[in-house]
N, C-alpha and C positions, 0 to 999 in steps of 0.2 A: 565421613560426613557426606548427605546430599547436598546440592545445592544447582545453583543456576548460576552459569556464565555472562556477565553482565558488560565483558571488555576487554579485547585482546591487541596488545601494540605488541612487534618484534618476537612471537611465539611466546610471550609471556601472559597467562590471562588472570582478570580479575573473574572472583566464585565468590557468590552472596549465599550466605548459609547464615542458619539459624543463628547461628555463634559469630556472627560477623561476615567482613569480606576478608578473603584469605588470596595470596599470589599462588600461581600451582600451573607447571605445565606438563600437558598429557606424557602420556606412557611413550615410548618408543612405538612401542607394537603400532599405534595409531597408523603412523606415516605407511610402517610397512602393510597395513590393511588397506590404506588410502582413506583414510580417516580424516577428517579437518577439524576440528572444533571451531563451532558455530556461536555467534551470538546470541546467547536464548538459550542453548541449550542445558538441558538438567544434566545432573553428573555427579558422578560418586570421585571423592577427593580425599586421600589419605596422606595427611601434610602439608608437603609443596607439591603434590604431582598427582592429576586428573587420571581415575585408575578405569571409569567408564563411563560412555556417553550411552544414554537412555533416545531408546526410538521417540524418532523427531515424529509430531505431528505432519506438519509439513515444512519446507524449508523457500527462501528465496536465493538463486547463487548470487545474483550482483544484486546490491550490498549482501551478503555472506550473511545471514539472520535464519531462528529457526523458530519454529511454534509460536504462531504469528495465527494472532486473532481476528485482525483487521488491518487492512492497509488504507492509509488516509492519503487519501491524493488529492496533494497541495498544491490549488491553483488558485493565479489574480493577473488579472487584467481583462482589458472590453475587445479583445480576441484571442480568447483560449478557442487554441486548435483540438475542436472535441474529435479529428479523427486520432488524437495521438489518445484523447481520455480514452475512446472506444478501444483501441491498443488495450493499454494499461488493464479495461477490464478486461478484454474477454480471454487477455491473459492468466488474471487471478482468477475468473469464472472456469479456466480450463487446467489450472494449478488445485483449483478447492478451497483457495482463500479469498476471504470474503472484502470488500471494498466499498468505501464511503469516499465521497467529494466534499473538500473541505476547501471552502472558498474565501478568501483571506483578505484583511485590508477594507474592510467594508466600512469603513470610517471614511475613505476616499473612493471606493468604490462601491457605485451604489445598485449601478444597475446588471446585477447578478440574474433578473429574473426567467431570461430565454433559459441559459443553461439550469435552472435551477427549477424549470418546469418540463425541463425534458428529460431527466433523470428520477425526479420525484416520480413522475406520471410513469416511468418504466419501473420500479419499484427501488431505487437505490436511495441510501440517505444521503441526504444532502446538509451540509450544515454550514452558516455562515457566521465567522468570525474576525474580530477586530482586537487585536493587540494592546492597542493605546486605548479606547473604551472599554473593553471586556467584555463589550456586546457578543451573547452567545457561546462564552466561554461556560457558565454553565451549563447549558445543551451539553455541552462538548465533554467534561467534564463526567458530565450522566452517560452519557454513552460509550466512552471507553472505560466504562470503571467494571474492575473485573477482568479487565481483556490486556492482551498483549497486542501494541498498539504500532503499526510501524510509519510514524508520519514523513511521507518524500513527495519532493520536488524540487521544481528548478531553485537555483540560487537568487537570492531575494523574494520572494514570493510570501518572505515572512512564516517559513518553518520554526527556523528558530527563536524568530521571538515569539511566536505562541507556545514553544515547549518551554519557554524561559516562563511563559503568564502561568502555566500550567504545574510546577515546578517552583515556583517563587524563587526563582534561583536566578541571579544576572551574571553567574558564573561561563554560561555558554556564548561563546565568540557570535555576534549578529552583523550581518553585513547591510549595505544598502546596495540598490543599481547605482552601476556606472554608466558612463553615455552608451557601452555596446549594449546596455542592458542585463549583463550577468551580472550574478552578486559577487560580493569580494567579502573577505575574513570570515567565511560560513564554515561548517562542520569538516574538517577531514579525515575522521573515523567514524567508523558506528560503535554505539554505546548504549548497554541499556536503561534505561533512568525508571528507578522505584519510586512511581509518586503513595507508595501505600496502599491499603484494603485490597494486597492483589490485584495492584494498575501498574502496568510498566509501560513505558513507551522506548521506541526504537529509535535514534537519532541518525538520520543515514545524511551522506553525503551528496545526494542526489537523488533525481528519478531517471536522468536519461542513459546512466546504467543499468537501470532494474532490469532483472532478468528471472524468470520464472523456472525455467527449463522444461516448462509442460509441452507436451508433441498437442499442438490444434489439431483437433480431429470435429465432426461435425459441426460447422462453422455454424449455424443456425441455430444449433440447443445452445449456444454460450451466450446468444444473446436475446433474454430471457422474456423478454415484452412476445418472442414469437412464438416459445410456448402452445397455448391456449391455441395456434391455429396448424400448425405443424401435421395435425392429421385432416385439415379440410383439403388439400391440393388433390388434385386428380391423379397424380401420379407421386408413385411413393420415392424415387431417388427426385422429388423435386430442388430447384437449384434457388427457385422463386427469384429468377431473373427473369428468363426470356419464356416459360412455360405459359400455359392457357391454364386457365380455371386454376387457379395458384391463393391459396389459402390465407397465404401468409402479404401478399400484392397487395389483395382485398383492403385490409386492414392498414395498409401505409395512410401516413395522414392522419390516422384517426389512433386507437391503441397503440399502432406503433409511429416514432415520431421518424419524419423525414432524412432528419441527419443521420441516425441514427443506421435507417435502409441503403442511403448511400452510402456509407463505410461499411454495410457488411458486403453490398456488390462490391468494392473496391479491395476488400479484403479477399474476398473468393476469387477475384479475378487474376489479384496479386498472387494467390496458391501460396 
């Protein structure tokens, strides 16, 4: 049978197949190839024992997920550090997976608007949800549907209970802040959850392990608003920091939004 890996604790995984979910761990051979079996991934399964993993799409190492449609990056509060967002994308921009801002708790937090006019206006989606109203939940709902969906972030920030609104399921442990402000009783595995018509989503333990494994290479194509200006600079290895007649300078403040040009100098400079 095909199927897709949906759950792995102690080298034991869960495979959703046509014909149900079945226990099956891979072949030997896997290890001695350096093989891992991944969450997500599709796979040929004859009994108890995973006989092939089909080429991934793309993959994430930290959390360990594969063939991933979307990453939703779960954020709340009235100081999100957008140089950690800028991270996060031009990470998935230089991985090949694609990336939405999902902005959480909007029942108590209302004034989402700076970040959520500086992403829109660069072209990424943004989407604002509330747990306890439902406000936005179908946006959200419409737009991963179809997709494999991998929602991460910090602890408390309210991942879990939107996968829990999402899910009709109160089966998933939800935590709140403590006084340090992390969460407590959140996710400790990733799993993949079948909400149906071909919608999964990825329940990860965090974002401040995510790891892409992509090598950054032109720091300036990954961050997409610069585009459009990339061939006005006078000079073609332009850095569009310290150069004259700079194409991409031009346009700060305006197309391209402020924070945005200060994290990619602090990125370049970082190397």
């Amino acid at each position: 049978m095909n199927g897709r890996i949906v759950k792995g604790i102690g080298g034991l995984y869960t495979v959703r197949t046509l014909d149900g979910y079945v226990l099956a761990k891979p072949k030997g051979i896997f290890r001695k190839r350096g093989i891992k079996p991944l969450i997500g991934d599709f796979c040929a399964v004859d009994g108890e024992t995973i006989t092939e993993i089909f080429p991934r799409k793309n993959e994430i190492l930290r959390p360990a997920v594969a063939n991933i449609d979307v990453v939703l990056l779960t954020l709340f509060g009235d100081n999100i550090d957008l140089e950690l967002v800028d991270k996060y994308i031009i990470l998935s921009e230089a991985a090949g997976v694609s990336l939405a801002l999902c902005l959480t708790k909007t029942d108590i937090m209302e004034d989402y608007d700076k970040i959520y006019d500086i992403y829109t206006k660069v072209g990424y989606k943004v989407l604002r949800v509330s747990a306890v109203s439902g406000s936005g939940t179908e946006e959200l709902r419409e737009f991963i549907r179809g997709k494999s969906a991998v929602f991460t972030g910090n602890s408390g920030v309210g991942k879990s209970s939107i996968i829990n609104l999402l899910t009709n399921s109160l089966s998933m442990e939800t935590g709140e802040l403590g006084r340090t402000g992390r969460g407590r009783h959140t996710t400790r595995h990733t799993e993949l959850l079948d909400l149906g018509n071909d919608t999964f989503i990825f329940d990860t333990p965090g974002f401040s392990s995510l790891e892409f494994g992509a090598e950054i290479r032109d720091m300036d194509r990954l961050f997409i608003e610069f585009a459009a200006f990339l061939g006005d600079c006078q000079f073609r290895d332009c850095l569009h920091i310290n150069e004259t007649n700079c194409g991409v300078k031009n346009h700060v403040g305006y197309e391209i939004p402020q924070s945005r040009y200060k994290n990619y100098v602090k990125f370049v400079l970082k190397g």
